[in-house]
N, C-alpha and C positions, 0 to 999 in steps of 0.2 A: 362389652358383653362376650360369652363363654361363647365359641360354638354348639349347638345347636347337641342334645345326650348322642345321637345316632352317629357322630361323627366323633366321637371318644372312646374309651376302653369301657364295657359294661361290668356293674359287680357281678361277681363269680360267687362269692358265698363260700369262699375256698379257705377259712378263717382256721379252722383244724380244731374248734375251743370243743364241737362236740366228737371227737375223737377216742378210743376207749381211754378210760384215765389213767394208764404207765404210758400208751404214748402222749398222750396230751403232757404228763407233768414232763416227759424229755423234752420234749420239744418248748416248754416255756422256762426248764429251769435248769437245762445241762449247760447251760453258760451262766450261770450263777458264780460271781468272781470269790470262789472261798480257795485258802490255801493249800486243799485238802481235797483229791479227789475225793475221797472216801465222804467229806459233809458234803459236795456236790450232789452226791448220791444219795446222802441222807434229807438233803432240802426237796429233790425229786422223790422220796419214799413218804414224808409228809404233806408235799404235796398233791397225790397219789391218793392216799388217804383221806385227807380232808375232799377230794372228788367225790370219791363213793360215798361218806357219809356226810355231808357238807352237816354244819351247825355242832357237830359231834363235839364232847369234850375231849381235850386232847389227852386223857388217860382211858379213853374210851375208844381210841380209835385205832388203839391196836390191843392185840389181846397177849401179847409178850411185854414183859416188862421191861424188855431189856432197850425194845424202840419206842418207849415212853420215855424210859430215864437217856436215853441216844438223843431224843426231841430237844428235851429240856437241856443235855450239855450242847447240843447246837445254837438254842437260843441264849445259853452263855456267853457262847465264841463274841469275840471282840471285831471278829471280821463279819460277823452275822447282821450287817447291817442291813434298812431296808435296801438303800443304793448296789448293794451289792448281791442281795438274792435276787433283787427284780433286774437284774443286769443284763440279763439274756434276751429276758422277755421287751422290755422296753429298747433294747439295739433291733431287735426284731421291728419292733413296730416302727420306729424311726424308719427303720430301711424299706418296709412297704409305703410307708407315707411316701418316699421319695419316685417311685415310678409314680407314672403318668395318671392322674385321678382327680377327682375333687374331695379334698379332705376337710374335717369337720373337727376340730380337737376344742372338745367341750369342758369348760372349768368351771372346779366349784370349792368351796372348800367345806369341810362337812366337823364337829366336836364330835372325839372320839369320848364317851366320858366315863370314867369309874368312879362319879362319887358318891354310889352306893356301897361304895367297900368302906369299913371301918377304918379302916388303918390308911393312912398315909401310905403313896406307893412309891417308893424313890425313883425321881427323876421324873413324874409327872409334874405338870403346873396349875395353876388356878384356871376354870375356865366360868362360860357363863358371864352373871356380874361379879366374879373374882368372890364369893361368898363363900364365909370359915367352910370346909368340907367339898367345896366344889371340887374336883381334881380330874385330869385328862389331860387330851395335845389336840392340835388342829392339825387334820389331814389335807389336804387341797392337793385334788387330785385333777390329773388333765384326760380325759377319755378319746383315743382318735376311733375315729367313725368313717368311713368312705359311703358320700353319697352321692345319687346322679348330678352330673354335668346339667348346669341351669338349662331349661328350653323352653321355647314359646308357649304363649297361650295355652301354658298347664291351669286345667280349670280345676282340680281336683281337689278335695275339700278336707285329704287329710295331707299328714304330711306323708313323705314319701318311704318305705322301707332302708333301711342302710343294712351296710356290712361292719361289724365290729371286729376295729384290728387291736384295740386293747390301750394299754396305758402307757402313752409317750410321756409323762413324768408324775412324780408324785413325792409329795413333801411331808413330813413327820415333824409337827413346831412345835417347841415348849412355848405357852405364855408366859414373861418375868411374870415376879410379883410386881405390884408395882408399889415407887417408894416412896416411902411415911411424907417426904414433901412433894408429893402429886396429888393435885388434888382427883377426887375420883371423877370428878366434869371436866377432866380436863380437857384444853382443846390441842388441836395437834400442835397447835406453834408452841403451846404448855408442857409436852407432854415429855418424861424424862426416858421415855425409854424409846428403843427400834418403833415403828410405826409396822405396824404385822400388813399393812398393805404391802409394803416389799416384796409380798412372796410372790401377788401378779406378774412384778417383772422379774423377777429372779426364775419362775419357770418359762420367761421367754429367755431367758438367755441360756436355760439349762435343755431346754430344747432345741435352741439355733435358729438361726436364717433357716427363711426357706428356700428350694432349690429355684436356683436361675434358668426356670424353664416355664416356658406358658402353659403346656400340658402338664405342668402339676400347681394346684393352688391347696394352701391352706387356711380356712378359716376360722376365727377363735370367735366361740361363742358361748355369751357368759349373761349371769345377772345381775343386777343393779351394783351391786360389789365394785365392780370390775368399772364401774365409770369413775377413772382416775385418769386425770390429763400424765401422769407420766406414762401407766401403762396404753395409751391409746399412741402415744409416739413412739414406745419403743416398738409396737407394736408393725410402724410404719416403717422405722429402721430396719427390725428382721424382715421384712416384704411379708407378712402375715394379714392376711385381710381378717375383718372383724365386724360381728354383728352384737353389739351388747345393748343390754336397757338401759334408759338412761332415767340416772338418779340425780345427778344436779343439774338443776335450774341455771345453766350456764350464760353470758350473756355471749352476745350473738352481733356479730361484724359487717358493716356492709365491707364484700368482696372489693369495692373500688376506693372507696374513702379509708377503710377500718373503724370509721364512725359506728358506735355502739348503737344496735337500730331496734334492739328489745332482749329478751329471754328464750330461752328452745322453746318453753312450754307456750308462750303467747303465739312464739312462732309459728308451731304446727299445730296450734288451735286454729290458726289464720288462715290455715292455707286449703285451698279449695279441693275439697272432695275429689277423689278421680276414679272412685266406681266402688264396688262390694264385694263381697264373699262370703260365701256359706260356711262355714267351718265346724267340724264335728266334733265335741267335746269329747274324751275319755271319761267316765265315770270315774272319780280318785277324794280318796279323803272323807268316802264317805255318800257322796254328791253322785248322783246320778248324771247318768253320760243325756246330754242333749246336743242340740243344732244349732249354735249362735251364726245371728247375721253382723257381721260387721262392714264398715265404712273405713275406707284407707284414702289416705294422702300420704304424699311426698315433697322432698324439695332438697335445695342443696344450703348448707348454714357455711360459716366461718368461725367457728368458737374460739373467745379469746381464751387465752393461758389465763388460769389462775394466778393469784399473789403464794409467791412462794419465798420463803428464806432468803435474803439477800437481792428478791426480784420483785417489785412490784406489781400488780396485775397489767397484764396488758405488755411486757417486756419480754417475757417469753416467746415463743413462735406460737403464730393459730395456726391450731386444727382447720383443713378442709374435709369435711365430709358431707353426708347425705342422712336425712332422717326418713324412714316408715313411720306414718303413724296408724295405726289400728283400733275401733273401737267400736263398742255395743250398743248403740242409740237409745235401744227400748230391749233391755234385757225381762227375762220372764219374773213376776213378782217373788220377790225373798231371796236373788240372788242376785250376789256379786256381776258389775256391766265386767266385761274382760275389757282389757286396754294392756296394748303394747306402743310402748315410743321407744323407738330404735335407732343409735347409732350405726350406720357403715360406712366404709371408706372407700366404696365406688362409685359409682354414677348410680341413679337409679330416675330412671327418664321414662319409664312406663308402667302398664300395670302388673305386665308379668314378670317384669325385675322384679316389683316392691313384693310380688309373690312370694317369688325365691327366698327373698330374704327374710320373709313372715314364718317360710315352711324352713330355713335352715336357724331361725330362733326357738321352732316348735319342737327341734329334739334335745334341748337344755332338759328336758326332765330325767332323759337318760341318763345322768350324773349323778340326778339325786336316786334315782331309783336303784345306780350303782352302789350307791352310798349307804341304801338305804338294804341290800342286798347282803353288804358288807358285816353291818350292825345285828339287824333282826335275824339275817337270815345262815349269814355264816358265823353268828354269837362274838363279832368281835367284842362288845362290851359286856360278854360274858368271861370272858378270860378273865381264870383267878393266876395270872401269873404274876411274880412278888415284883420285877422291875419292870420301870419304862423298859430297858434296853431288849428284854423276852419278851413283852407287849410289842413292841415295833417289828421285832423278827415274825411274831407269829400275826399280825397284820397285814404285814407284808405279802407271805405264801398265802393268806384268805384273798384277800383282794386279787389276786387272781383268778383264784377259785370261783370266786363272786361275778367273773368275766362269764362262766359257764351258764350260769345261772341267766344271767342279762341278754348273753347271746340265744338261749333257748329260745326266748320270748320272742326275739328280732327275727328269728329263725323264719316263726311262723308266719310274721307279715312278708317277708324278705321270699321263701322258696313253700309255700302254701300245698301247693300241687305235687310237690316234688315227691317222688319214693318214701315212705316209711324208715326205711334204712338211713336215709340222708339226716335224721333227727340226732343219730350217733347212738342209739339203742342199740344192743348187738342181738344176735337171734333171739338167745332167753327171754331176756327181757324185756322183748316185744311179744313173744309169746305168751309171758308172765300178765301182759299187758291186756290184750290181746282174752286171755279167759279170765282176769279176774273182773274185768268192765263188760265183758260178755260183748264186744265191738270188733271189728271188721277193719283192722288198720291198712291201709293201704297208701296215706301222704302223710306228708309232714303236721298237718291241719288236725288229722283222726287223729294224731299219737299224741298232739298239745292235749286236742281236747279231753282223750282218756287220762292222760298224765292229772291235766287240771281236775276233770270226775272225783279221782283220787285225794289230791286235794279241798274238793269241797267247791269245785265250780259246777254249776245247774245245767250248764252246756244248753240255756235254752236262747233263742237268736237276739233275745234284747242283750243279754249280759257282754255279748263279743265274746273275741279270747280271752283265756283265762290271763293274770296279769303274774308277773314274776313270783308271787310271794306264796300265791295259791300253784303254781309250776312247783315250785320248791319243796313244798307242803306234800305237793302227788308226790315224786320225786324223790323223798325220805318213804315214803310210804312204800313204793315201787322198788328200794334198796331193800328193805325189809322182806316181801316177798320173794324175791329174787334169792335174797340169802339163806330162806327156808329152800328155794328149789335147788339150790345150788348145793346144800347138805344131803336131802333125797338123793341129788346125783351121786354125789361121794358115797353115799351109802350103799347106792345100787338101787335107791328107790324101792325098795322088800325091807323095811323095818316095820314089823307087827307091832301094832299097838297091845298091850299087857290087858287082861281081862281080869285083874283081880290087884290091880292096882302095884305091880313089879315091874322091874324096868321093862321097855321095850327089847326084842329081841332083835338082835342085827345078825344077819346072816354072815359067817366064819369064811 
């Protein structure tokens, strides 16, 4: 087990994401590998752009045509790849991951989809159940997060605040079709084409080992997807710990014989309670936020290796690791009991490990709501661009973007009390802020909440914070008024409104 948070580095909150937006886009995209200082420039002036107006169409986002049509010959370039816009940004995160912290790199992969578009998009693939008009790519993205160092007897019933350091990798996949003799059941020993599981371990390897130091860990935490006996060993190869749910029914080893002694699920049905927890629901999807009590166990398994190609089950090497398991005895009537069974790869001998690792699978949603930031909220599946190849460039500079947006939120749990200033508003626009809510900003907490007002949050104590998507919602809202104050200023603030319906007078 870790030492103890107090005797580790503390989050700083030092993330830069709400920084004003020409510095914010230097600093995540002036290492963007293009040929051409001059596109460097141009992928930081778009990215820029897409800050101030996040969700904006990209002929709307500048009011010169000349950096519209500038956009689109950069989403031409052949070197405009995702791998190499995001090139800065993600060596950046790589290299904070590697000091001294506990890190969190959360994956998911998410359908980018356009098969609302009429037309065929060249170079998109079939997605969904591959159905005539289906078309998009799968994104799977990796989120790193730094959050406290495990410690004792944390009784606290949500999870803990993190600092978002952004996207250690992220993958752009075409689906083949698939061919006329596959059948469409088919099973994977059938199947004729790549197995799209590969991408779990191809972002361990696009990522790397991790550093050979006990003051830095990193652990990979993923959903039911991710329960793949290759990825859980490569996992071990790169020294990456990991907490994933587990979706197959594996069978299960005595550690002394290897004699087969049951299934995971029989397993940690069996195994004896070892205490509770209260834990606070978010309201999401709809569902209002309540209190679930749950009941946890633990224990250590030895999973056999699957039957593989050329390996019969059991020929492979087993898995050693450790199960949580988590669940709702007597949930409230008409809703779903919550239940978590979880893999890890370390010890977990008490009740405030099996905590840890309940509160470091409790920030998996952060991915989808990344994801989910990406799509609604910065219009990636709005883009009418004509190829995959300017779809993936102009994904690429969003998902960035969309980091701003995620981190606002995290902000608020993460530095609550802190200055108003610290939210990354700059004087205006907390001013702006400030008289149109008719509020008194003074932390981080009043500017979410006015922000969210703006959007359409009630700001009354049952709702909590406002969540990313009504942040986003103020936030468009909030650029708007700002843009009006910001013309006043240019004017000199003395433009007479006309009394007889002519234009306004602007002082010479």
């Amino acid at each position: 087990m870790l030492a103890p948070q107090t005797d580790r580095p503390c989050i700083d909150a030092n993330s830069g994401y709400q920084s004003p937006p020409r510095d914010w886009a230097k600093a995540h995209f002036a290492g963007a590998r293009m040929k051409d200082r001059r596109r460097t420039a141009r992928v930081e002036t778009i990215a820029e752009a897409m800050a101030i107006q996040p969700g904006c169409p990209i002929p709307q986002l500048f009011l010169s045509t000349y950096d519209v049509q500038a956009t689109y010959d950069l989403f031409d370039r052949e070197e405009a790849t995702p791998d190499a816009i995001q090139a800065g940004h993600r060596r950046s995160v790589r290299s904070q991951i590697r000091s001294p912290g506990y890190y969190l790199l959360i994956e998911d992969t998410s359908y980018i989809s356009f098969s609302h578009r009429s037309l065929k998009v060249p170079g998109l693939g079939p997605i969904g159940g591959s159905e005539d008009g289906q078309q998009g790519f799968m994104l799977h993205s990796v989120l790193a997060v730094r959050a406290p160092w495990p410690c004792e007897n944390d009784a606290a019933r949500d999870r803990p605040p993190v600092e978002l350091i952004g996207l250690a990798d992220q993958q752009y996949l075409i689906r083949k079709d698939r061919p006329a003799d596959e059948p469409k059941d088919a099973s994977t020993r059938r199947k004729l084409r790549p197995l799209e599981s590969q991408r779990w371990l191809d972002s361990s390897e696009r990522i790397g080992p991790a550093p050979d130091d006990e003051a830095v860990r990193w652990t990979r935490v993923a959903d039911r997807e991710a329960d793949i006996y290759e990825y859980l060993m490569k996992c071990k190869e790169m020294g990456h710990s990991y907490v994933v749910r587990v979706m197959q029914d594996r069978v299960v080893l005595d550690p002394q014989t290897d004699r087969r002694v049951g299934l995971t699920r029989d397993r940690a049905g069996a195994t004896e309670v070892m205490g509770g927890v209260t834990l606070d629901q978010r309201g999401r999807d709809g569902k209002p936020a309540r209190r679930a009590k749950l009941l946890i166990s633990f224990g250590a398994l030895r999973l056999q290796a699957p039957e593989r190609p050329g390996h019969a089950a059991g020929t492979n090497p087993p898995i050693d690791c450790w199960f949580v398991h988590a669940w709702e005895p007597e949930p409230p009537e008409d809703v779903e009991p919550l239940e978590w069974l979880l893999y890890h790869d370390r010890p977990v001998e008490d009740l405030s490990q099996a905590m840890h690792v309940l509160k470091d699978y409790a920030t998996r949603p952060l991915i989808e709501e990344f994801h989910k930031g990406l799509k609604t909220g910065m219009g990636a599946e709005r883009l009418q661009l004509e190829t995959a190849a300017r779809l993936f460039a102009a994904t690429a500079i969003m998902s960035i973007v969309a980091l701003r947006l995620l981190d606002l939120k995290e902000l608020g749990r993460l530095l609550p009390a802190a200055p108003a200033e610290r939210s990354g508003l700059d004087r205006l626009e907390l001013a702006v802020l400030a008289a149109e809510t008719g509020r008194i900003l003074e932390s981080v907490k009043d500017v979410l909440l006015a922000v969210g007002r703006l959007g359409g949050h009630m700001n009354r104590k049952a709702d909590g914070m406002p969540g990313w998507l009504t942040l986003w919602r103020g936030m468009i809202c909030l650029r708007e008024l700002v843009r009006g104050a910001r013309l006043m200023q240019k004017m000199g603030g003395q433009a007479a409104l006309p009394s007889h319906g002519g234009p306004p007078q602007v002082p010479t």
